[in-house]
C-alpha positions, 0 to 999 in steps of 0.5 A, spaced: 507 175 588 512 170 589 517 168 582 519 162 580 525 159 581 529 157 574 534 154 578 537 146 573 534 149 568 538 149 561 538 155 558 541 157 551 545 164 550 546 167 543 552 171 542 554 170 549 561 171 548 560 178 551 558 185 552 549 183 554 549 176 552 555 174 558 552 178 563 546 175 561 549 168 561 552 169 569 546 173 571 542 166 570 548 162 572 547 165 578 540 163 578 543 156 578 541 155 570 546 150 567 548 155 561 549 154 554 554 159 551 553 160 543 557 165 539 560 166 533 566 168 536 568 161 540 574 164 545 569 169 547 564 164 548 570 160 552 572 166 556 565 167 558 565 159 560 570 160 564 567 166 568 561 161 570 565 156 572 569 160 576 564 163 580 557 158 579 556 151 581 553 150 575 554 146 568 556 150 561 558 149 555 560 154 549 559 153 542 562 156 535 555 158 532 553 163 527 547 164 529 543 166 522 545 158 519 539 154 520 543 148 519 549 151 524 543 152 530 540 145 528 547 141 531 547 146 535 541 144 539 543 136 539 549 138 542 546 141 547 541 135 548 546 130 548 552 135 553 546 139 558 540 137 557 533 140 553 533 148 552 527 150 556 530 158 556 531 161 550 535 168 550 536 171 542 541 176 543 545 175 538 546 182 533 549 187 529 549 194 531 552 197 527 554 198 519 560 199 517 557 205 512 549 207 515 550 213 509 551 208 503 550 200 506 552 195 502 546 191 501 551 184 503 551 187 510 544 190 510 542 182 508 546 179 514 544 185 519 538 181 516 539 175 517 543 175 524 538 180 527 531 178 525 531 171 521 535 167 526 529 168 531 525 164 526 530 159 527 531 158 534 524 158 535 523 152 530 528 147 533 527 151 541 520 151 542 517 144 539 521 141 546 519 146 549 511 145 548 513 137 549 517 138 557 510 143 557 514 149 560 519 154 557 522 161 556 523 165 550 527 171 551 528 176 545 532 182 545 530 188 542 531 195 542 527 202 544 529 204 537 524 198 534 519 203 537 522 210 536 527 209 531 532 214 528 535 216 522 540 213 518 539 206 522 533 203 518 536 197 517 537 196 525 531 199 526 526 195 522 530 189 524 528 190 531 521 193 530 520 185 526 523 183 532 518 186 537 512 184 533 515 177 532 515 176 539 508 180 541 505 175 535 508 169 538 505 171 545 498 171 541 499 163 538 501 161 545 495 164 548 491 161 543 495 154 543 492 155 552 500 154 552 501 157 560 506 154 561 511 158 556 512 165 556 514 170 552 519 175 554 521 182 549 527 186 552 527 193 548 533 198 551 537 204 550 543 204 548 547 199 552 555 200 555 557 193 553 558 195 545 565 198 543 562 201 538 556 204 540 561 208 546 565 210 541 559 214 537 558 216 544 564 219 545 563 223 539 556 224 539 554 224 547 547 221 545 548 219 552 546 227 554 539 224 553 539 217 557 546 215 560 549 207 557 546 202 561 550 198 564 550 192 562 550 188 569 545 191 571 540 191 564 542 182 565 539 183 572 533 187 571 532 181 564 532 175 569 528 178 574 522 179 568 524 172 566 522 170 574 516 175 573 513 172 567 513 179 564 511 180 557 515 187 555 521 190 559 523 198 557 529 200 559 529 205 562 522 204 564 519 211 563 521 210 554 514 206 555 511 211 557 515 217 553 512 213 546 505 213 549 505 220 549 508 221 542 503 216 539 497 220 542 499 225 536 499 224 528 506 221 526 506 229 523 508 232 530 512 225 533 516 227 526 517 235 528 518 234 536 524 228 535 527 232 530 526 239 533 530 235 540 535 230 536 537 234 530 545 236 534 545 230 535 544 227 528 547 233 524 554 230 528 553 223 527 553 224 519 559 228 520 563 223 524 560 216 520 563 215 513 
């Protein structure tokens, strides 16, 4: 099967202002999408411009945005209309990670992991897919995680906001399909831990999570989400072989998934309380 070419598209990347969402913005360059780069952190967003620009004959442009603010997302979709061009791929990448205390999070971080990771997706599909089913074609593509699936103790705030996260899209898939709307796809990223986020390479230089599944590069997870936008794919895992490792455990009741995860993370887990505040 042959795919599908993006290229003069306008494309809209949030928290594009580095790690995943930069990479992700020079894959699609590359692909000759005209980019948008949005970030609450404008001189990252502009140095990611800066790297478009030198490297692709493509059009772009960054905007400070928060991306869990409504009214933010609202001008930044006219702007984007009135500098690029419609939005006819999404990228919703934008998240926290971590808290500053897993053990004991204030409720104000938890609200706002809330808020950036999970009801900003909400946001952008409310002001992005409207113009989408108007033009009769469109791409979105949220970034999740392998812990919306198989989640981890002491992260139940990230880990709930991704499991929203992957429903979300899993359901939005199911209106489009009964709306006949073949033309927009619907794209779901579920990976492991990536390298493009200091914090996480700095747990892993205390805890080696990384003994179960090296970091992920992040040049090569952008490359390998492009190619299932070109593809039309509804779920990427990354690594392949988590898709498979959470159908096994599934074949089990929750009672025994509880037993195996814990009988081989218990190491892990027991450092990380250790070294988290």
């Amino acid at each position: 099967m042959s795919t599908k070419s993006i290229k003069g598209e306008v494309a809209l990347v949030t928290g594009a202002g580095h790690g995943l969402g930069r990479a992700i913005a020079l894959e699609l360059a590359k692909q000759g999408c005209h980019i948008a780069i949005a970030d609450i952190n404008l001189e990252g967003a502009e140095e990611t411009r800066r790297q478009i620009n030198e490297a692709f004959p493509v059009r772009s442009k960054a905007y400070k945005v928060n991306a869990a603010n409504y009214s933010e997302l609202s001008e930044l979709k006219s702007n984007i209309l009135k500098d690029l061009g419609p939005v006819t791929i999404l990228i919703n990448n934008a998240a926290i990670l971590l808290l500053d205390n897993p053990m004991d999070p204030d409720p104000k971080d938890i609200q706002r992991m809330i808020d950036v990771n999970f009801s900003s997706h909400f946001w952008t599909k409310k002001l992005f897919l409207p113009q989408m089913k108007e033009l009769n074609k469109g791409h979105i593509v949220s970034i999740s995680s392998c812990s919306s699936i198989l989640p981890f103790p002491y992260n139940s705030a990230y880990c709930s906001t991704k499991f929203g996260v992957t429903d979300h899209m899993r359901a939005l898939r199911l209106d489009l399909a009964f709306e006949k709307q073949q033309n927009i796809h619907v794209l779901t990223v579920l990976p492991w831990f990536l390298q493009t986020n200091k914090e996480v390479c700095d747990l892993n230089e205390m805890i080696n999570f990384s003994d179960f599944y090296p970091l992920i590069r992040g040049d090569s997870a952008a490359r390998r989400i492009v190619k299932g936008i070109l593809n039309n794919e509804r779920e990427i895992f990354l690594p392949d072989f988590v898709s498979l490792l959470y159908r096994l455990l599934h074949l089990f009741p929750l009672s025994c998934q509880e037993k195996v995860f814990l009988l081989l993370a218990r190491r892990k887990i027991e450092m990380m309380v250790k070294v988290r505040p």
